[in-house]
Every structure is written in C-alpha cells, then in structure tokens.
DRENBASE-794418 format. One record per residue: x, y, z of N, C-alpha, C, O in turn. Coordinates in steps of 0.05 Angstrom, whole numbers, plus 5000, padded with zeros to 4 digits. Layout:
# residues N
XYZXYZXYZXYZ;...
This chain:
# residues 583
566569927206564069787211562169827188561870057178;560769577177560269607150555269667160553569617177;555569747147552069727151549469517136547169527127;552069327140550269097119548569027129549169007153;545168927121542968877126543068577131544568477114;542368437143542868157159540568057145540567927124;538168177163535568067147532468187147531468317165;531368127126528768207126526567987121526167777108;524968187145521667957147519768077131520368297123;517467987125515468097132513367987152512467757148;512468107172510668087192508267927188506668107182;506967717188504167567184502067827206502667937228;499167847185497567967203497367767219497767527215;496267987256495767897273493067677255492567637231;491367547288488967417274485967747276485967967285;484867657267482967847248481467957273480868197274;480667767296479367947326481068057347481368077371;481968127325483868297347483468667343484668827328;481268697363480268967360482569197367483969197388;482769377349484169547351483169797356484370017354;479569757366478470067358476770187395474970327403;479269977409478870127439481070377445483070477434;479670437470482270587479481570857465479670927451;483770977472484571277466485771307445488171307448;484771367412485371467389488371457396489871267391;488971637406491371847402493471627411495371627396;493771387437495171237447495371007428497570897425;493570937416493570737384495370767370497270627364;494770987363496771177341499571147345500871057326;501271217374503371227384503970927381505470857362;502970757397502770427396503870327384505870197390;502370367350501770197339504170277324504470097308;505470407323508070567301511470397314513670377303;510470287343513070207365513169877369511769737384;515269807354515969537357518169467376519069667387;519469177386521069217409521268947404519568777401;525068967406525968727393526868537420528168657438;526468317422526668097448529868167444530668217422;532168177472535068217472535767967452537068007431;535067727458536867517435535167587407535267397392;534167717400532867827381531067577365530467547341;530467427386528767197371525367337367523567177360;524867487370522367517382521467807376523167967384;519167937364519268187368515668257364514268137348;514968437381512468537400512268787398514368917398;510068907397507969117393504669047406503168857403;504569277421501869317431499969437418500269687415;497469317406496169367390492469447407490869327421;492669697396490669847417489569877448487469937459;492769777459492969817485491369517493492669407511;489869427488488069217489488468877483487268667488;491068957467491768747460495668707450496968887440;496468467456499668497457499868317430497868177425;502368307409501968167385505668077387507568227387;505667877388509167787388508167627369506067497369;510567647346512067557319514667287324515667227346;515167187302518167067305520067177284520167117260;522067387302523367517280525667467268527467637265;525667197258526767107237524867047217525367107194;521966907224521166837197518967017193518267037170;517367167215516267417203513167297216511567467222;512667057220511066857234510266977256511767097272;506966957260505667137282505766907300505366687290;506366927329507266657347504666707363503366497364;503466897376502566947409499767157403500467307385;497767187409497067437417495567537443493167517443;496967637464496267667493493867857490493168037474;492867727515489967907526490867997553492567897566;489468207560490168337585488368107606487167937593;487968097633486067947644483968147652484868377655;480968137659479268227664479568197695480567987704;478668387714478968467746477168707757476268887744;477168667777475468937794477369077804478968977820;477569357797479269487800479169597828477169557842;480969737838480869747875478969937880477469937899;479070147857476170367868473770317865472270517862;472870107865471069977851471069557852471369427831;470669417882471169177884468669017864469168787856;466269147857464869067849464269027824462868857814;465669237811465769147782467869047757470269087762;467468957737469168767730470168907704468569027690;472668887697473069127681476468927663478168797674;475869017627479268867625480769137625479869367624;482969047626486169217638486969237610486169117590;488869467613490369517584492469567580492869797588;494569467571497369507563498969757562499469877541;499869837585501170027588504870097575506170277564;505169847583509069747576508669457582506869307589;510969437577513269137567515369107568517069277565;515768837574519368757574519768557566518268377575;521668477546522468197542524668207570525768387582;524767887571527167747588529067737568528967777544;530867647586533167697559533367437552534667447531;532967267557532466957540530366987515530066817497;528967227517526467297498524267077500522667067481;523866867521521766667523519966757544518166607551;520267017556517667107573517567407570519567537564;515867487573514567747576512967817599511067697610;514568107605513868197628511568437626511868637612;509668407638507468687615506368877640505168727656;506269097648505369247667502069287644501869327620;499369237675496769227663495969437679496969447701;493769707668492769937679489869747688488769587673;489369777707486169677709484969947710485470127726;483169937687481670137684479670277709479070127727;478970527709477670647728480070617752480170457771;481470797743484270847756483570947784481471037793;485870887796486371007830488170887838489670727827;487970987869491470827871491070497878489270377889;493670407865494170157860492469987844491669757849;492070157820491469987794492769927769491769947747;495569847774496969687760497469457768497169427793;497969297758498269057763500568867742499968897719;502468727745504968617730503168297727501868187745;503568217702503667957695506167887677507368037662;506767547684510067497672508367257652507367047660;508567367625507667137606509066917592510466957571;508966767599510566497582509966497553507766397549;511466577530511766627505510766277496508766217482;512666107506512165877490509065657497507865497483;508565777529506565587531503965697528501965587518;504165977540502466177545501366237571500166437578;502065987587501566157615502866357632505266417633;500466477647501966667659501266697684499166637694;503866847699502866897728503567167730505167287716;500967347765501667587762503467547794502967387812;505867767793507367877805505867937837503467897840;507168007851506268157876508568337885510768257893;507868527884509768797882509868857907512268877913;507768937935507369017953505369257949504269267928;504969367962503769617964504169877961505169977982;503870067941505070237923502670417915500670307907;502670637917501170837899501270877871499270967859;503770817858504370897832507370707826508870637845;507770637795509770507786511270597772510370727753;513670587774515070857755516670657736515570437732;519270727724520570597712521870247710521770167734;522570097698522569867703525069707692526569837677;525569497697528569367681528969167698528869157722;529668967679529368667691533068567687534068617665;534368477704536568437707537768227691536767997687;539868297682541968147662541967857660543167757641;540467657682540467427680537167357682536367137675;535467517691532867507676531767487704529367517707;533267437727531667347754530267567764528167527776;531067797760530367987780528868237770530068347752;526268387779524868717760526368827781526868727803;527069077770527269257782525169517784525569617762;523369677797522069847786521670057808521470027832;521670297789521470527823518270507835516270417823;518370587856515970547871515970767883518170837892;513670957886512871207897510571177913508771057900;509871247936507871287953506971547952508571727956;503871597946502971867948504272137938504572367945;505071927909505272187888502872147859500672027855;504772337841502872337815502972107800504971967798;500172037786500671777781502171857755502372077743;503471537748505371607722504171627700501771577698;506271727677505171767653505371487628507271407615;502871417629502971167605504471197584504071407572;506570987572507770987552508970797554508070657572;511070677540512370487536514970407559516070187563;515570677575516470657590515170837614515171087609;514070777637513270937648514671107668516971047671;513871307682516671447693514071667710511871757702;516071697742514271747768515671867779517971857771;515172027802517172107822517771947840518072007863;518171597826519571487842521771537868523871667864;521271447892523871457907524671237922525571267944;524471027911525170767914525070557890523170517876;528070407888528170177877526569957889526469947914;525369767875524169547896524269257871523069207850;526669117889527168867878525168687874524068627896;524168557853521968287850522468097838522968157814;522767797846524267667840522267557820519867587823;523867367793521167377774522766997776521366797770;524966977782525266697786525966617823527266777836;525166417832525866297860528466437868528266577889;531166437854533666627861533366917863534567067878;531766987847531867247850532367527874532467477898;532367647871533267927890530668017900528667997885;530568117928528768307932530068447950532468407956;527868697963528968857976528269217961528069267937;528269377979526469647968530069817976531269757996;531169997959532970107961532470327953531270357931;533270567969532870897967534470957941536870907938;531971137915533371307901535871507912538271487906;534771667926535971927943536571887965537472097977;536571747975537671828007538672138017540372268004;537972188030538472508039538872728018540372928020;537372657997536272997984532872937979531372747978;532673197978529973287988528373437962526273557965;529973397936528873487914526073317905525473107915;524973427888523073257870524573157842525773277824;523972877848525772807822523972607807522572437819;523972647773522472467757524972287742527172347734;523672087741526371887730525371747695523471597691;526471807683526771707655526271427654524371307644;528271327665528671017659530670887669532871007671;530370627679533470477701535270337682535870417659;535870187689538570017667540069867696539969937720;541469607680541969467714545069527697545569587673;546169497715549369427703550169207709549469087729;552269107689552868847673552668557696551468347695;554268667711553968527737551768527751552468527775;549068517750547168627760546268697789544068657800;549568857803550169017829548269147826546369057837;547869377814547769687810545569697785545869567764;542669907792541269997770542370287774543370387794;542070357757542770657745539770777728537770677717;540771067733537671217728538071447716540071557724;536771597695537771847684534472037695532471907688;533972257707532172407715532472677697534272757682;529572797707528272927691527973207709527273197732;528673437696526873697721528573747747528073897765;530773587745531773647785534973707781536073727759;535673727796539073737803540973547798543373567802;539473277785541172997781540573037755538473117745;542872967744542172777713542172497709540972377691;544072397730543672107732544771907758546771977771;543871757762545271637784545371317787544871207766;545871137810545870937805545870847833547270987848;544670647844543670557861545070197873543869977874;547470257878548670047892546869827902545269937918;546469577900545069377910546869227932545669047944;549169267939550069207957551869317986553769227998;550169537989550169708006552069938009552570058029;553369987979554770197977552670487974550270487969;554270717980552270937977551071047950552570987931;549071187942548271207924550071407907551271577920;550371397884551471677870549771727853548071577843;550272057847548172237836550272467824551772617836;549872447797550872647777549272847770546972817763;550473117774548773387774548873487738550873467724;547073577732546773537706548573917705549274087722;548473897675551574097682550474327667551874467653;547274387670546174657662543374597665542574357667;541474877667539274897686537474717665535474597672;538774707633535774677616535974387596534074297582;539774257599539973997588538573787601537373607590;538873847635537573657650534973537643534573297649;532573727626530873667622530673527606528373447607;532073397581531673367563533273017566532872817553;534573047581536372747573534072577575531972607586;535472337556532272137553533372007552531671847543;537071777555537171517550539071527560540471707552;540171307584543171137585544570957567543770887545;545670907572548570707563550070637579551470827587;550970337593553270277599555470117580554669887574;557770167571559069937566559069697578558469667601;559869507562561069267576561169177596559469057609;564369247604564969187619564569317650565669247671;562069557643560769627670561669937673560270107684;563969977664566570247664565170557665564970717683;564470567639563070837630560070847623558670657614;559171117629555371187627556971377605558871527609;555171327581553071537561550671547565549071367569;550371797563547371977561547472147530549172237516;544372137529544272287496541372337510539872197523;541472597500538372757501537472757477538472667457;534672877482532572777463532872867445531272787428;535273147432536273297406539573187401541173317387;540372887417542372847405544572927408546272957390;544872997442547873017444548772867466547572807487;550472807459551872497477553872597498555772707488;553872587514556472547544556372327555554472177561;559372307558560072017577562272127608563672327611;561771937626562371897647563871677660563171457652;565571677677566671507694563571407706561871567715;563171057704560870997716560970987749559070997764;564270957754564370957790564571137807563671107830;566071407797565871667803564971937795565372137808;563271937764561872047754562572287750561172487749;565772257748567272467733567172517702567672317688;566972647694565472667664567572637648569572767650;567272427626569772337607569672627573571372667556;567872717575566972817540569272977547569673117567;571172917519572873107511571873427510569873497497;573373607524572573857524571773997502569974167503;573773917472573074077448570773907437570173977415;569173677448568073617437564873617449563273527434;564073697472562573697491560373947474561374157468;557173887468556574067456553674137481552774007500;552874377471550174407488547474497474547674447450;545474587477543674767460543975017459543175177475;545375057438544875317418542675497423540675457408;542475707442540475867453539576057444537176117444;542176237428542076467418544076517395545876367393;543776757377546576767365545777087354543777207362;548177227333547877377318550077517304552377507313;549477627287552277667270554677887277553278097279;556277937280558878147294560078127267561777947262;559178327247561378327219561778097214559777967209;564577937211564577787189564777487210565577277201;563777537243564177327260560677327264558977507263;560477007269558076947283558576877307560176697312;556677047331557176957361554676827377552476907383;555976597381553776397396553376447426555176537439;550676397437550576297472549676027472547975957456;550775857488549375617493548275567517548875727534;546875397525545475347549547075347575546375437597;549475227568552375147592552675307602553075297627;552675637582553875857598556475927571557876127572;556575747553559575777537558675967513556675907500;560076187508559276307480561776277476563576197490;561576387436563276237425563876497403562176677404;565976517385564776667367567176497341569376387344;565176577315566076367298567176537270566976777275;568176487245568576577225566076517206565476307194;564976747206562576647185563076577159560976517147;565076567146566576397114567876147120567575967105;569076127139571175987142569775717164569675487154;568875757190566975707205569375507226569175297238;571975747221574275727242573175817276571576007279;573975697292572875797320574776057321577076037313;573876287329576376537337575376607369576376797380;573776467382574176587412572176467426569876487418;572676317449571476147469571676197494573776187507;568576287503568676427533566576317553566076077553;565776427566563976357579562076597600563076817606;559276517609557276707619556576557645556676307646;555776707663554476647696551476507681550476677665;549876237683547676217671545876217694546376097714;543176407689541576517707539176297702537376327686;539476057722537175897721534875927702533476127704;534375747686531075697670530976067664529376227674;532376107651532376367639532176377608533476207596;530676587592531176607565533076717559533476877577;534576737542536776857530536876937503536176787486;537877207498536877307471540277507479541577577498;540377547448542777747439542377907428540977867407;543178197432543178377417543678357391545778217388;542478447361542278377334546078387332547378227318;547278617349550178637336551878527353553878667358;551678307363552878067389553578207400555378107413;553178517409555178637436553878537458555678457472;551078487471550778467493548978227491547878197470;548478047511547977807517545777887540546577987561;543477837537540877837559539877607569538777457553;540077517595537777327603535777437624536177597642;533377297616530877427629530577167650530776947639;530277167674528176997687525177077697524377277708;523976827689520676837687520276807719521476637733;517977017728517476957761515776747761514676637742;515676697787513376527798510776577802510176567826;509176627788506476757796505576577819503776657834;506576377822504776197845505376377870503576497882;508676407877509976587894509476787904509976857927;507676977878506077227877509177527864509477747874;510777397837512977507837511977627818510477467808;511777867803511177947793512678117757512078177734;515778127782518178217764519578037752519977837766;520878027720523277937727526077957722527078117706;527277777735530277887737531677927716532677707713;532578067696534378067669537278107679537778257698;538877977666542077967669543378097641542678057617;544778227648545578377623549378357625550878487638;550078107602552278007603554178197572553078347555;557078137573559478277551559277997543559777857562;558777847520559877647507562877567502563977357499;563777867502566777847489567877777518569677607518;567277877544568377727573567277667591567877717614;564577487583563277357595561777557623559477487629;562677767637561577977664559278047655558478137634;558277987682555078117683555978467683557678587697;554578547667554079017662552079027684552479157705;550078907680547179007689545578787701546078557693;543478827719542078697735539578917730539179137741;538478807713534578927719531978827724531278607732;531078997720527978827725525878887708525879107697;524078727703521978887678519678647690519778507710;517278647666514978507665515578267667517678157660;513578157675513777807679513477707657515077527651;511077807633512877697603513977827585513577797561;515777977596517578197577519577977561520777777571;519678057535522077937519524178197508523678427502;526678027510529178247490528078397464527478327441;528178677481527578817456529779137445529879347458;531279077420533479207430532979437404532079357383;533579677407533779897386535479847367537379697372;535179947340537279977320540380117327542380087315;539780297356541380407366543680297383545780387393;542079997380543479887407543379867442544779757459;540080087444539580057468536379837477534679717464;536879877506535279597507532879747519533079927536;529679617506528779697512526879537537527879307537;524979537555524579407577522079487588521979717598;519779327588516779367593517079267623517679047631;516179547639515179487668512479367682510179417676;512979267694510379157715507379327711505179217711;508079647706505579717705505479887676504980117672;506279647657505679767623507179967621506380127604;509780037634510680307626513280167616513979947623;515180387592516880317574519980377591519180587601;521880357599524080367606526580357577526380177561;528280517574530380427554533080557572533180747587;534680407564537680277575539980337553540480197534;540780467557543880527544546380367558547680457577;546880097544548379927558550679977561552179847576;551380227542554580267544555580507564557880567570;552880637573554580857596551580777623551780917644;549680607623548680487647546380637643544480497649;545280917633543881057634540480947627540080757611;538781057638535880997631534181147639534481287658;531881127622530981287611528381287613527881077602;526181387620522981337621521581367609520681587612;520081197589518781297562516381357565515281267585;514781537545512681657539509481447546507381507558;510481207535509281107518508380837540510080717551;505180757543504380587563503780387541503180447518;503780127551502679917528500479707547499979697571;499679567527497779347538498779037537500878967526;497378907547499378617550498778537514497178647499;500778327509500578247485503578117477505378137494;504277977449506377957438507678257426506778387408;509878307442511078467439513678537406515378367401;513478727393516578747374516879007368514979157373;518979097359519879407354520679417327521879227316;519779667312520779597284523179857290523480027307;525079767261526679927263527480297260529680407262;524580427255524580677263523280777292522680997300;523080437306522580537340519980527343519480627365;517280427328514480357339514180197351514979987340;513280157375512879947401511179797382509679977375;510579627371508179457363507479157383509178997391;503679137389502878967397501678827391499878927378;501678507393499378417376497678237406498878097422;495278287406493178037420491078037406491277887386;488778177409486178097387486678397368485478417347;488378607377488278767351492178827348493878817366;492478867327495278917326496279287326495579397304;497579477345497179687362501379717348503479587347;500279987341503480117326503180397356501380567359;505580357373505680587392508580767380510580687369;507980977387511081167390512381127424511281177445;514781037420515580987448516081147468516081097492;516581477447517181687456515981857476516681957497;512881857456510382027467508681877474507081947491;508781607461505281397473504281497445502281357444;504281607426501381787409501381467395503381357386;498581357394497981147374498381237359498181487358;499681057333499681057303499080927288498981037266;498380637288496480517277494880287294495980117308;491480337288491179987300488379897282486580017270;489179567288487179457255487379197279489279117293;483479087277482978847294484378617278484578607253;485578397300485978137272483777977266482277907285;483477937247481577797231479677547246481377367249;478177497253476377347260478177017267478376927290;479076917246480376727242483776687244485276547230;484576907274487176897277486277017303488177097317;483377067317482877197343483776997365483776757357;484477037390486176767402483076687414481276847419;483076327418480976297430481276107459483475997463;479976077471480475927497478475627503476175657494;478875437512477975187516477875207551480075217563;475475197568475375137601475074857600473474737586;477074757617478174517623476174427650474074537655;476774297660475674217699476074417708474474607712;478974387715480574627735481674797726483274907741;481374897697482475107696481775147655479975017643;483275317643483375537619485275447601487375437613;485475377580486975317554486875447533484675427522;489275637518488675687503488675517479490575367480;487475497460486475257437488175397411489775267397;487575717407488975787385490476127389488976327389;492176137391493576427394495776517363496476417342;496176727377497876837363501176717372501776827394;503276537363505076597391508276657381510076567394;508576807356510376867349509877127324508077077308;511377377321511577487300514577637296516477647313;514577747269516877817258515678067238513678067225;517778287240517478527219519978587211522178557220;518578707181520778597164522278977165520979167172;524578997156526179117160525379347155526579547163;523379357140522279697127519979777145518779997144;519579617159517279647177514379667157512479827160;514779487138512079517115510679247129508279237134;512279057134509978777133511078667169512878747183;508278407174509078317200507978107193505978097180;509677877203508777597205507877537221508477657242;505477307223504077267247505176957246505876867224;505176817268505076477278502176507290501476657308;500776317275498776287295498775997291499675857273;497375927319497975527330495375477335493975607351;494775307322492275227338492374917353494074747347;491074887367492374657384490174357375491174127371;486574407373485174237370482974357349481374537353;483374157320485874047309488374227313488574467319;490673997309492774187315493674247283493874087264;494274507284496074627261497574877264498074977286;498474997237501375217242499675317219498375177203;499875627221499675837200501376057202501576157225;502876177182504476337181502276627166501076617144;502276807182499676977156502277347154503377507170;502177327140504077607124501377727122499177637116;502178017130500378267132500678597127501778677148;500378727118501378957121501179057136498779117142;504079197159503279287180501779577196501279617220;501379757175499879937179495979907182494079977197;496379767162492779677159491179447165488679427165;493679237171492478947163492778707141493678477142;491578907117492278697089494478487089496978497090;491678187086493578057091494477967056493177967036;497577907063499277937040499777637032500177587009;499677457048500577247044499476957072499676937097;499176907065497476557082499076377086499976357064;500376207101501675947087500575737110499375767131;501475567098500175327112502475167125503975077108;502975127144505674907162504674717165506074517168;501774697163501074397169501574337196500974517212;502674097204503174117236506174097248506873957267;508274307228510374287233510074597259508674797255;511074567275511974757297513374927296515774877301;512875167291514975347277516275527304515375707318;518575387303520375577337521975817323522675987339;522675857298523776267300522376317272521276167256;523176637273520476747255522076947243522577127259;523276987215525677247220525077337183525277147167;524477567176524677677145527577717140528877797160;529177677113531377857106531978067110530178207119;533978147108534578437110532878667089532178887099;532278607061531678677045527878637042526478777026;526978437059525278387066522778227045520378187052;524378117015523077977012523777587010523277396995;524877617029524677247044524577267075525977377092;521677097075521177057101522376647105522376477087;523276617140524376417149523176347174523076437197;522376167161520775957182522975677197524275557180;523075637210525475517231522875237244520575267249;524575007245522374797257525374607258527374747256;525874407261526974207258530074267225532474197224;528674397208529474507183528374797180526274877190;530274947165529875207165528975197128530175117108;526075317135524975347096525675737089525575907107;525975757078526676077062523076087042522475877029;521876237041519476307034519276597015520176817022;518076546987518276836974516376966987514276836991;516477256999514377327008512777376991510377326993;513877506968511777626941509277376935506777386937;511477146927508276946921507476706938506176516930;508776746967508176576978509376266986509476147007;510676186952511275936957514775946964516376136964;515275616970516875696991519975696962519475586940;522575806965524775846955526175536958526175346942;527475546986529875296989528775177017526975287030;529874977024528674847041532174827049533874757033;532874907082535574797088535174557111533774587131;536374377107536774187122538073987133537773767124;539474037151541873997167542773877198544873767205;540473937213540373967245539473667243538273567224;540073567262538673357281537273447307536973267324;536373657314535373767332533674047324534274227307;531474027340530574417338531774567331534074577340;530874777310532375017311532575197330530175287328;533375317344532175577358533375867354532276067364;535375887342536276077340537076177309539076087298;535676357296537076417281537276707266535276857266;539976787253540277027246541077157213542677027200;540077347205541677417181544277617180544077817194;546677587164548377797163547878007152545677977140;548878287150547578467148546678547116544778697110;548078427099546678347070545378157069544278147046;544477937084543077777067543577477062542277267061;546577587058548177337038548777077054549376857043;548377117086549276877103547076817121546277027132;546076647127544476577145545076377168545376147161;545176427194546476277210544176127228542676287239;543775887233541975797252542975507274544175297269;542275597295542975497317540875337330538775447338;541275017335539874747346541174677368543474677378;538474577372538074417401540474217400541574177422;541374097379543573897368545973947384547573777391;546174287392549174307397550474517372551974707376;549574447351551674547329550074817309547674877306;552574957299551375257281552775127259555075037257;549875167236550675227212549675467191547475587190;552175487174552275757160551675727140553575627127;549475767126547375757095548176007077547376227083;549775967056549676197037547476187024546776007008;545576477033542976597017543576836986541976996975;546076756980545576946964545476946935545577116917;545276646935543576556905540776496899539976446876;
C-alpha cells in the first residue's frame, strides 16, 4: 500500500463576521485546530468559536455554508433569549446534511437541543429527542435514516467536545428520515456499575451500535437492535480500561479493534468477544522496570513481567503477577522484588494502604503490608524495603527472610526519597535530610519562595496551582532534583540544588512539556527528564546533551544500568527501549 497524496486544497477564508472572539478561550483553541471530513469526503467542517459552524468543498477548497446556532430561551430561564453553541457534529454519510448537537446557554437540565442542517439549501429542522437530562455519545446509521445517542436521566451533565460522552444507560433511536428507527434500548441491562461511554459506532448492517467505555468493568459492548441480548467485554486490566478511546469494525461486521489513547490496538470476535490479538503480540503499559545485570525486567499493567537481554533485546523469560486493582507499581532498583501499593479511600475513611510484595522471577505474592496512604516504594541500597506508617513512623522489611524492623526516625507528610547512604529526605515547603536510624535531623534549608507550593479555593473546594510533584537524588547524595508544575499559567521546571544547603545549581525550563520520571546517572552528572521523549541534560551547564525519541506513548518508566552505559525506558505504547548512554 503505497502513501500517495490524492489531493491538496487550500481552504477559502470563512466570510469576515464571523466572530471568533466568544466563548471560552481555551474551547476556541481546541476547535479551531479540528477538522472533520463528510464519509463521501465531499465536504469538510470545523466549528469556529463554538458560535459558529464553517463547511468547505473539499475538492476545490471553496467555502460552501456558514451555520449559526438558533437563538432560544433556555429551560432554566423561559424568559430569556439567549444563542446556543456548538458543541458536536455529524456528517450523514451522503455528506449533504449535518447533524449538530446545540448547548443553550445558562445550562440545566435539558439544554441541548439537535438540529439536522441541509448543506445544499440551508434549511433546517430541530429533532425531538424526548425527555432526557443529559446527551451522551452519538452516531447516525449507515444509510443516514437513523441517530443513535445515549440518553441518561439524572446524571452528570456531559463533557463538551467533539464527541460528547455521559453515563449514558440507554440507546435511544431518532429517526432523521420518515423510515427511520426508533425505540430506547438498555446499555446494561442487569449490571449495576457506573459506566462512561467513549463513543457508539453502528455496525455495517445497521442491527447493532457498539460502544467502548471508560472507568468500569466493560471495555466495550454492543447493543443488539433486534432483541438479541446485550454483550459486554471486560477490559483485561484495572488501568487499560481507562484509556481506550476508539472502535473499529471491519467490513463485513466480523471483528472490533480498539486502540487506546497511547496506541495499542486489540481485536475481537465482534459476536462473541473472544479476543483475536495474537498472544506474542498483545502489548500493555509498561509500569515499571529495572536492570538485573545484563537483563532488563519489565511489569506491565496486565500483570505480565517480562525480562529481556539488555544488548541483544532477545526476550529470556515471560511470567506473570496477581494485579492489585488501581495500584502503583514500582521495582526494586535490582528487579528482585516487584511492589504494588493501593491508594485508600479517604471518602471510606481508609487510612492504610495495602502493599503487595511480588518474586518477578515467579510471579507469588512474599508479602502483604500496610503503610501510609501516600507512601511510595522506597527501597535501601541493601535491598530492604522501606515503609512510612499511618502515624509518621518508619518501618523497614528484609524481603528475603520476612523480618521488620522499627525505625528511629518520625517524618512529616511531604514527597518522600532515600539517598543511598540511608537519609530519609522530605520535600514540602522546606526540604528535611532525617537519619532513619535515630530520627537525629541532618539537614534542613526552606525552598525558595518561587518553588513554595501554592493553593487556588475553588466553590467547593482547594486546588493546588503550583507544587513540588516529583524529585530525584543523584547517587552521591550531593544534588536533588525538584519537578515543580505549575498549573495557571501552566508550566514545568526542573530546579537542581545542592542537597545539604539548597544552592540552587541549575534551573531549566520544560515549558509545558509534563515531565512523568525524574532519574540522575549513576555517576551523577546527567540528569533525565522523561515526557512523551526522554531528553539526557548536562547537569554541570544545564543545557540539554541528546534528546531520545522513540515511544508513541508516555514514558513512565525508566532505569539506568549500573555503569551508565544503557538506559532503558518503558511507555504507555506497550514497548521498552534500550538507549546506549555511553557516548
């Protein structure tokens, strides 16, 4: 299959009153970047400041149409008169009408409203849906007669975007021609979960919409239109579920692909939702990793660790772990032991939480503990684990004979790390060097004015605006990296410091890349910043060395070998790759 370019337009500006300076900044922005090609591809549309709709002819680049929302009194409010704003869209698949969901402003329930626009003449009529609290996802059937869209009673209203998406729990047929389908058909029938739905899709025959969800026990399902029972595919780990963002049916109706939002694809039997992805080829998110001599050993989200040839990047051993629901997972620096933490429920009033303490090399749970509600993996040079309790006190764990131990040493809440001669270090508004042994402070220096975390009061509640929310020390226990995030404006700062006193050593600027791992060399002068691409940074002057870039997904995991020379990092993608650092 060749990638030859068919054709190129260029676009005629809309006409000149066409205000683009309503609405919400931030929803413009999104908008205005998202085009959407009519199925016979005659036709192609963009919503231009929510306020206004702009269809093109995309063959000759020719501006054809430009829709207005209609002006109305919205239901919380019969008396006043208010215009509506472009929420989503659909071409028909003839591409000669458009289907447009309208927000009537000064929201409440049942202020959306559907109009079906005639492209060629320009008239339009609006829909009658029934009576609904909220509109969730949408999809107009293969011969153009029929919307499909979920309908929710007395839930949250949906989230505006191009596709919208609700805790729908009903399909509800609307016929957009005289033949058309109606009729309201149950998402779920007899489960009792909360489920958010992505987006529908009809299949080919337009029997059956199909649905991929968000947050629950389904990943996807599909909704028989002629009175067969519903099926519902259980997504096949606690934390992919969240992420899938798109279907696929073939053809001829047969098989569902799904691909999440970092790009990994599974397919399925569409009638019994037996999963087709070849086993050696089935990937997940890359959670954790770290180096075992001359092997790199992975965890993934599934539950599958792996361990690999770090030269060669031959597979040498494929196993598997018990995965402890919406849990973090972190590895010991020398892959012997495998941790997942689960986060309590403060709503619940839980206070502890549960840590699982897994053998990578045979997948068995060792240990079952408990520690602080935001305790992270924190493991000795020794190899033992160390574990902050509920009431600030230190716990350490000798994983290889079960033994533990009660430390000296009380701490305060904060981002937690251990350097490698064993100082508990904290950072919140001052950064705090403890002995784990005795408690005796050993160093503490306030952070600087302009890295102090600050807070934003909302209505109902507290935001933090700028924190600290990641650091790293470097092997000598001389320097510590800070992440600090600020959210409004949003930006990333990386600040290098000396960790006895403070001095800061180095500033950098991320701009508004998101920096997810934080790790110095062994030798400690390259610091690695992890986002989408992993950059290598001289610490001495700041600027950055190599830029690696490879992933189609987040990084989240990554490690150095014990020289230096290899660097391994692990994405959301599914896949580990191995960076020689030693030029």
């Amino acid at each position: 299959m060749s990638g030859k370019q068919l054709n190129e337009v260029e676009l005629t500006p809309a006409p000149a009153n066409i205000d683009q300076g309503k609405g919400n900044p931030r929803r413009q922005d999104r908008a205005a970047q998202e085009f959407f090609l009519a199925p016979d591809g005659s036709r192609v549309a963009r919503i231009l400041g929510w306020h206004r709709l702009a269809v093109w002819d995309a063959k000759t680049g020719q501006h054809v149409r430009t829709i207005e929302p209609p002006t109305l009194a919205p239901p919380a409010n019969p008396r006043l008169r208010v215009t509506g704003f472009f929420s989503s869209f659909l071409f028909s698949p003839s591409g000669h009408e458009l289907v447009a969901l309208i927000n009537v402003s000064g929201s409440g329930s049942g202020s959306e409203i559907i109009h079906v626009y005639d492209l060629s003449t320009g008239e339009n009529r609006r829909l009658d849906f029934g009576a609904t609290d909220t509109l969730g996802p949408w999809a107009i059937s293969p011969d153009g007669k029929t919307l499909a869209i979920g309908i929710s009673i007395g839930a949250d209203r949906p989230a505006l975007g191009t596709e919208p998406r609700s805790s729908a729990r009903v399909v509800r047929l609307i016929p957009l021609q005289d033949s058309g389908k109606t009729g309201d058909y149950p998402l779920f029938e007899g489960l009792t979960q909360r489920f958010y739905i992505w987006r529908f899709l009809f299949a080919p025959d337009g029997q059956s919409v199909y649905f991929c969800t968000v947050g629950t026990k389904t990943e996807w399902g599909c909704v028989s239109l002629d009175g067969k029972k519903p099926l519902h595919v259980p997504a096949n780990d606690s934390y992919e579920q969240i992420v899938t963002e798109r279907l696929a049916l073939s053809h001829d109706g047969r098989t569902v692909a799904a691909i999440s939002a970092y790009g990994i694809i599974r397919i399925w039997d569409a009638t019994t939702g037996n999963e087709l992805t070849p086993t050696d080829a089935r990937a997940s998110v890359i959670a954790t990793l770290a180096f075992d001599d001359d092997s790199v050993v992975t965890a993934a989200r599934d539950g599958t660790i792996q361990s690999w040839d770090a030269r060669t990047g031959r597979l040498k051993r494929r196993g598997s772990f018990p995965v402890l629901p919406f849990a973090g997972i972190a590895m010991s620096p020398n892959g012997r032991w495998l941790v997942q933490s689960h986060r309590p429920n403060a709503n619940q009033g839980e206070q502890e939480a549960s840590v699982v303490v897994s053998d990578p090399a045979t997948g068995e749970v060792n240990y079952r503990l408990k520690a602080d509600a935001n305790w992270d993996p924190l493991f000795t040079r020794r190899g033992t684990l160390i574990t902050v309790q509920a009431d600030n006190s230190l716990k350490e764990w000798d994983l290889t004979t079960g033994k533990k131990e009660e430390l000296g040493a009380t701490i305060t809440p904060g981002l937690h790390r251990l350097t490698n001669d064993e100082t508990f270090v904290t950072v919140y508004r001052a950064c705090v060097g403890t002995d784990i042994k005795t408690g005796r402070e050993l160093f503490r220096w306030d952070l600087p004015k302009d890295l102090l975390p600050e807070s934003v009061r909302l209505p109902r509640s507290t935001s933090e605006r700028k924190k600290v929310t990641d650091a790293a020390i470097s092997s000598d226990g001389k320097l510590i990296a800070l992440e600090v995030s600020n959210v409004n404006p949003r930006s990333q700062r990386i600040v290098v410091a000396e960790l006895q006193n403070g001095k800061i050593v180095q500033d950098i600027d991320m701009k508004n890349e998101s920096v997810n791992q934080l790790t110095f060399s062994p030798d400690g002068k390259t610091l690695v910043t992890a986002t989408i691409r992993a950059q290598l940074w001289d610490v001495a002057s700041g600027k950055p060395r190599r830029v690696l870039d490879g992933h189609s997904g987040v990084i989240l995991a990554v490690a150095f070998n014990r020289d230096g020379t290899r660097l391994a990092t692990g994405s959301a993608d599914g896949t580990v790759l191995i960076w020689d650092t030693s030029k």
